[in-house]
N, C-alpha and C positions, 0 to 999 in steps of 0.2 A: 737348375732344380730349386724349386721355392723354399725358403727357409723360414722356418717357424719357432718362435719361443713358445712354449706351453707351460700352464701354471692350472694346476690343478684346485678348485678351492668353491666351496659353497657345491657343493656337489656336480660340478662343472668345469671340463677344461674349458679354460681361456686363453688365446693365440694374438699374439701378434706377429703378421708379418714382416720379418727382420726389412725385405727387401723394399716393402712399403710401408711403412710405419704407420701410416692412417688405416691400416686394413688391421681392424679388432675387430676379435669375433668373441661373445661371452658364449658361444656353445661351438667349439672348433667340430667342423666334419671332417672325419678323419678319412684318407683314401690310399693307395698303393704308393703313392711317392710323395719327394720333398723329404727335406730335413727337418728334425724335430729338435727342437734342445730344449733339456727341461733339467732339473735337479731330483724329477720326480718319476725314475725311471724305472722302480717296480710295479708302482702307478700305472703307470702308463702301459709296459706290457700289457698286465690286468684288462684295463682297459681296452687294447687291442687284440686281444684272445676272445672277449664278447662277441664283436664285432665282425659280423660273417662274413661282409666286402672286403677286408682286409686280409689277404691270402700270404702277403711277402711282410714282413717285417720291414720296415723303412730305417735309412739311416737315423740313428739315433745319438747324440751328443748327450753327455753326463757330464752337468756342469761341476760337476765335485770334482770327479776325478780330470778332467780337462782344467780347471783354475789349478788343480793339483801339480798338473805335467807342465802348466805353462809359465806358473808362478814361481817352481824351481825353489820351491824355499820350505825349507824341514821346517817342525813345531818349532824349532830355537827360534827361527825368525816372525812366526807368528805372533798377532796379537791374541788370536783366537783358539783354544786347543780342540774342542768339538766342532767340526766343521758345519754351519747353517749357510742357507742361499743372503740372509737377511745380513749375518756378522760378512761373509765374505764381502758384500757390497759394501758395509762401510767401512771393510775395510781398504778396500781400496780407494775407497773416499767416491764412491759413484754416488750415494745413498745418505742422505743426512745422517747423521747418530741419531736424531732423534724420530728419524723415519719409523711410524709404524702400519703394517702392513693389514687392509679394512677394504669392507663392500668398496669404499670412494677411493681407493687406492692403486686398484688393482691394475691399469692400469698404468700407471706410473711404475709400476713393479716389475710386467713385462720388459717395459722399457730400459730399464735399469739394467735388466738382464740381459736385454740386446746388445746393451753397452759394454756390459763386462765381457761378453763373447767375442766382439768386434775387438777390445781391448788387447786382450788376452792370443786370439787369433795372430793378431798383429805385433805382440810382444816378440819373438824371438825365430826368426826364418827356420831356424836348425829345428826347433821344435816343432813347426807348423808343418815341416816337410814328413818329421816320423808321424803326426797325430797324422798327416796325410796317407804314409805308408804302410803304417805298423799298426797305429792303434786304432786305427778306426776299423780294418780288418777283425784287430780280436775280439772289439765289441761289436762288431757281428754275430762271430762265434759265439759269445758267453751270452748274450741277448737271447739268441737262436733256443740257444737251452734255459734259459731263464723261464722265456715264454713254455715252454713243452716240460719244464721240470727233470726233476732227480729221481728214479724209480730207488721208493724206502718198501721196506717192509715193517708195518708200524708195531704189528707184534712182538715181535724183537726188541723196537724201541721203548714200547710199554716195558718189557722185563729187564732192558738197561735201564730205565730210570728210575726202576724201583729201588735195583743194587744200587743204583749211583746214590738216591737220597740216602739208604743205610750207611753207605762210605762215608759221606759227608758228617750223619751227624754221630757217627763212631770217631770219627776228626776232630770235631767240636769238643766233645766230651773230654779228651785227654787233654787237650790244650785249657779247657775251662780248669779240670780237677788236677790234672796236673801241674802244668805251669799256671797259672789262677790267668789266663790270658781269656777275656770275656766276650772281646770284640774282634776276635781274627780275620772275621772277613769288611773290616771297616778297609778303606785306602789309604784313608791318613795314617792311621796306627799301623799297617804295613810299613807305609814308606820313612816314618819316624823310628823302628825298630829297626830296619836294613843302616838307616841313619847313626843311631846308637851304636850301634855294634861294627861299624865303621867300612860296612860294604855300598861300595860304590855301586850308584845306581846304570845299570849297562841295559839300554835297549828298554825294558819293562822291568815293572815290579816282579812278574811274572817268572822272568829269565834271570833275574836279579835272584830270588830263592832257589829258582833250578839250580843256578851256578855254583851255591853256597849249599846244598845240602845236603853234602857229603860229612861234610862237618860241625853243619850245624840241627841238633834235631828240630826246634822248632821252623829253622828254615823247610826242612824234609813235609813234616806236619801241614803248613801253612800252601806250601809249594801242591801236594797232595788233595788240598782242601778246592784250590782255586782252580786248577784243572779238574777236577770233578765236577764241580759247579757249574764252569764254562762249559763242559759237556752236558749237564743234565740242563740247563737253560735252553741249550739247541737243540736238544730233544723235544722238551717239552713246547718248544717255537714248533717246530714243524708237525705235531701232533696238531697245535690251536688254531692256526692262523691258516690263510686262505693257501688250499692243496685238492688232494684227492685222497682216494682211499689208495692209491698205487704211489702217489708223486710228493714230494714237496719242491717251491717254490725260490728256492734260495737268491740272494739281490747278489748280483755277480757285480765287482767294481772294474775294470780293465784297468784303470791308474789308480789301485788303492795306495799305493804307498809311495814316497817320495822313489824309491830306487824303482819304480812300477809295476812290482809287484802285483799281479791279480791278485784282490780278495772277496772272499764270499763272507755276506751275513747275512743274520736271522734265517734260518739256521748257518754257523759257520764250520760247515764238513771238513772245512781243513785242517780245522785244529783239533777234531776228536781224537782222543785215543787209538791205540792201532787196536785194542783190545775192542772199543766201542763200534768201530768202523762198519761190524758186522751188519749194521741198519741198510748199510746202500748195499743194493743188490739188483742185479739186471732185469730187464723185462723180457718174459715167456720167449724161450728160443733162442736168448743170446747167452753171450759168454760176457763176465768184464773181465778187464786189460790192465795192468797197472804197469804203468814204467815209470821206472826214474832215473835220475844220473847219479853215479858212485861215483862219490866224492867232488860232492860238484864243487862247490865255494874254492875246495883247495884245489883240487884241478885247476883251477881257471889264475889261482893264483900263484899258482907253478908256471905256466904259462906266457901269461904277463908279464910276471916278473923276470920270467929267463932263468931262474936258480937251478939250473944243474942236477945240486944234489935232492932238493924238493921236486925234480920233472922226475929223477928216479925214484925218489920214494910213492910216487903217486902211481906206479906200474906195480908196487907193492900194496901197499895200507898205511897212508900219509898217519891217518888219525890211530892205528895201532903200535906204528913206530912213538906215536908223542906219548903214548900211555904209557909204552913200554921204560920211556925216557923218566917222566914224572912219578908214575906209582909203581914201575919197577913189577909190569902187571898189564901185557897186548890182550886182556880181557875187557879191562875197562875201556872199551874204544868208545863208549856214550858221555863218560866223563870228559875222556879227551877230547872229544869233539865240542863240548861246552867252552873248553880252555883256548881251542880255537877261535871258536868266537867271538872269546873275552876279547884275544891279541887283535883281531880285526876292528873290533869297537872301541879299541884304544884303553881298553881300562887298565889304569895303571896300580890297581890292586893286586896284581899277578904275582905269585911267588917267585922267590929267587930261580929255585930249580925250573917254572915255567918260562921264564925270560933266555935262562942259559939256553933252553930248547931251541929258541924262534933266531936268538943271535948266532947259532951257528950259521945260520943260513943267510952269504954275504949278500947273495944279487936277491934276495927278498928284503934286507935293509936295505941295499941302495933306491928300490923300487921304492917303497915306504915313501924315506927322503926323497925320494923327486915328489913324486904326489904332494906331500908337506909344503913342499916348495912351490908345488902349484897352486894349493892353495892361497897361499904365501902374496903371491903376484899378482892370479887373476882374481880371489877372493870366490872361485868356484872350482869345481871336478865333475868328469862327466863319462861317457865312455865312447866309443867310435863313431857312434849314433847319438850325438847327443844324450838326452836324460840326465842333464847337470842339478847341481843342488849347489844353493848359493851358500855361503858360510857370513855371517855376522862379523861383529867386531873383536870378541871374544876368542880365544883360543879354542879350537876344535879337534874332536880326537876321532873322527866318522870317516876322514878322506878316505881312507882304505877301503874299509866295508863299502861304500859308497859303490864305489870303481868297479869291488866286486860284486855287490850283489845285483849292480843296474847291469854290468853285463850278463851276472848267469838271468837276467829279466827277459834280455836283448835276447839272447842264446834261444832260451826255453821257446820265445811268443813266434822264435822264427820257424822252431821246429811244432808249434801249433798251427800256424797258420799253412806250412806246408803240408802236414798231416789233412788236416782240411779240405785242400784245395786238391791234392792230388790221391786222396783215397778216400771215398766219399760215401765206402760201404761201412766207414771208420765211423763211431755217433760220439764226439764230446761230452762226457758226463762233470769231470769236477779238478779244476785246477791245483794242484800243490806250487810249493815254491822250487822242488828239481823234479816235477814228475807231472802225471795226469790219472785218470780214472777213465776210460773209456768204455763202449761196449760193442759188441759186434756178434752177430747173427752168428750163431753154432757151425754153418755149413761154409764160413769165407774166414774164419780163426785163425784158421791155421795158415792160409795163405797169405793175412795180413799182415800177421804178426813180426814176422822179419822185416815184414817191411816200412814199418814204424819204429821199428830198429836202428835200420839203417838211414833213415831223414833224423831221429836224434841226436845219435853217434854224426853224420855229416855234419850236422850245425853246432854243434859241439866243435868239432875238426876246423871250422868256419874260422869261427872265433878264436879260437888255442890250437894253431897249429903246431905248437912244440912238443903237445899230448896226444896220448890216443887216447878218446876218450870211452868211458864204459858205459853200459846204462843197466838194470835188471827191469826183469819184464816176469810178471806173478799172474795169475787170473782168479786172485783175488784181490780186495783193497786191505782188508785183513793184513 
């Protein structure tokens, strides 16, 4: 199958043939097959929805998130923290630094790019065999829908983002007049306040005030502000930008994230509100799906770890036992579950009473320590399947989260692609990190339903077989 770099630019894809390097074309014809790699992969859908001879969606490579899966290396190790096609190449030293990219260039650009894929390909067997097995399967999937869109209803989304702008600047207000704080939504002066006030930065700035604001009102405020935002932005994205009056367009990543997390942006459906959610709604005649796994993260780290008394609290309510433990209070299971994640990210801000929680539990420290140790030796972690992340020179506190969240990745992408492939009346709408959004025709609902059940629960069983695992299934996303 022919492989092609494509580079979108002057109103024009341009191709070079990986296989033949002298074969450039400054106007690529596009047709049914061959491989595509490009970094320009919403682009290019676009462009392939035009285009009437084109009936299959062809294999397509995304070199963001492929240098992502291949490079094995979190932001700590980057030089780079917003990812471009331009920084990636020099940073791997393919590319001059002072490369810059023009009509007379263009050329040399694809090339470059050939290089980095051939490189990167060839970096590490374990990885090239899942991008063979696993991922190039789910970018199928999320491409498939990329192309065809998310059925919104935008009415709705107009009357979300009218409330959203009044939340936001009824937020401003109290923070201005009250606390005299004038720049709340700056980053710096985010990340200089969490600073001051002596909270460790875990994960985001984002997750960093969720964590803290319980306690702290400006945390609460600012935490309030940013998630509004974030939702009325991706409102407002899928209202402006190229869609329909039924659909938006969302850019689906298959390896957004070092643990491989799918993510979606502009718009980013994942992270809305459950209150917000209300916009994505089925098209005429179906029904949507929602499943997810209960208590995924800690499930999987009952499991793993072999802890006994953590495999039976997770037949109960892992995350209302910790509440119950800390604030003397199995209502707050949303707090609890923040404090979970602090212990997985390593942050070593955690309160006394939170620490007592996590050390009763021996074969979850001995797990811990080995991972530490693994670290330690081979200067990486990874999970069954590969999806390693290298660590630096520097002490690290991620091994854990790592282990766990690339497996609940491994888990989730097996039980999509099986969904997929063996029920096919089943439509993919929108990825979470322990769940999906689906839709299915009114008259095959009810018959499918279990049955998407029973392949999540399986690969969940897959992976942790010390648990049973749960999943909940709504038809709404609501």
């Amino acid at each position: 199958m022919t492989r092609y770099v494509l580079l979108f630019i002057e109103n024009k894809w341009h191709s070079l043939n990986l296989d033949q390097p002298e074969n450039f074309q400054e106007d690529h014809q596009f047709g049914n097959d061959g491989i595509l790699i490009t970094f320009q992969t919403p682009e290019l859908l676009r462009h392939l929805k035009k285009i009437k001879r084109v009936r299959i969606i062809p294999k397509i490579v995304d070199l963001e998130g492929f240098e992502k899966q291949m490079g094995q290396e979190g932001k700590d190790l980057k030089s780079f923290k917003n990812w471009t096609m331009l920084a990636a190449l020099k940073y791997h030293n393919i590319a001059n630094h002072d490369f810059k990219l023009s009509s007379s260039t263009i050329r040399d650009f694809l090339g470059y790019m050939a290089v980095l894929y051939e490189y990167l390909l060839q970096k590490d067997n374990d990885e090239a065999k899942r991008f063979e097995d696993l991922e190039q399967k789910i970018n199928h999937i999320i491409y498939r829908r990329q192309f065809l869109g998310v059925p919104i209803n935008f009415s709705i989304a107009e009357s979300v983002c009218t409330q959203l702008e009044k939340d936001i600047y009824r937020t401003k207000n109290i923070l201005q007049l009250k606390y005299r704080i004038f720049n709340p939504d700056n980053e710096e002066w985010q990340k200089q306040y969490l600073l001051k006030k002596g909270y460790k930065l875990i994960k985001s700035t984002l997750f960093t005030f969720k964590s803290w604001r319980n306690e702290d009102d400006i945390c609460l405020l600012v935490y309030e502000m940013i998630r509004n935002q974030k939702d009325l932005d991706s409102l407002l994205f899928m209202q402006s930008h190229w869609g329909s009056k039924a659909n938006a367009y969302p850019k689906y990543l298959g390896f957004g994230t070092i643990t491989s997390r799918i993510t979606m942006r502009e718009p980013s459906f994942q992270n809305l509100r459950k209150s917000n959610r209300k916009v994505v709604v089925a098209d005429p005649f179906h029904k949507l799906l929602y499943i997810d796994y209960s208590q995924f993260e800690a499930g999987i780290l009952a499991s793993l770890s072999g802890d006994k008394r953590l495999i039976e609290l997770y037949n109960t309510d892992i995350y209302e036992d910790l509440a119950k433990f800390v604030f003397n209070d199995g209502t707050k299971r949303s707090d609890a579950k923040v404090i979970f994640y602090r212990y997985m990210y390593g942050d070593t801000t955690l309160g006394s009473k939170e620490l007592q929680y996590f050390k009763r539990f021996t074969g979850l420290q001995s797990f811990k320590e080995k991972i530490d140790l693994e670290m330690k030796n081979n200067l990486k972690v990874g999970t069954i399947n590969a999806n390693y992340r290298y660590r630096g020179e520097e002490d690290v506190s991620w091994g854990l989260s790592h282990v766990i969240q690339a497996t609940a990745s491994l888990i989730y992408k097996k039980a999509l692609i099986r969904v997929f492939v063996e029920l096919d009346r089943v439509k993919f709408l929108i990825p979470m990190h322990d769940g999906t959004v689906y839709q299915i025709a009114n008259m095959w609902y009810d018959e499918l339903k279990p049955k998407i059940e029973r392949i999540y629960i399986e690969e969940f069983k897959r992976a942790c077989p010390k648990i049973k695992g749960r999943v909940n299934i709504k038809d709404t996303f609501e």
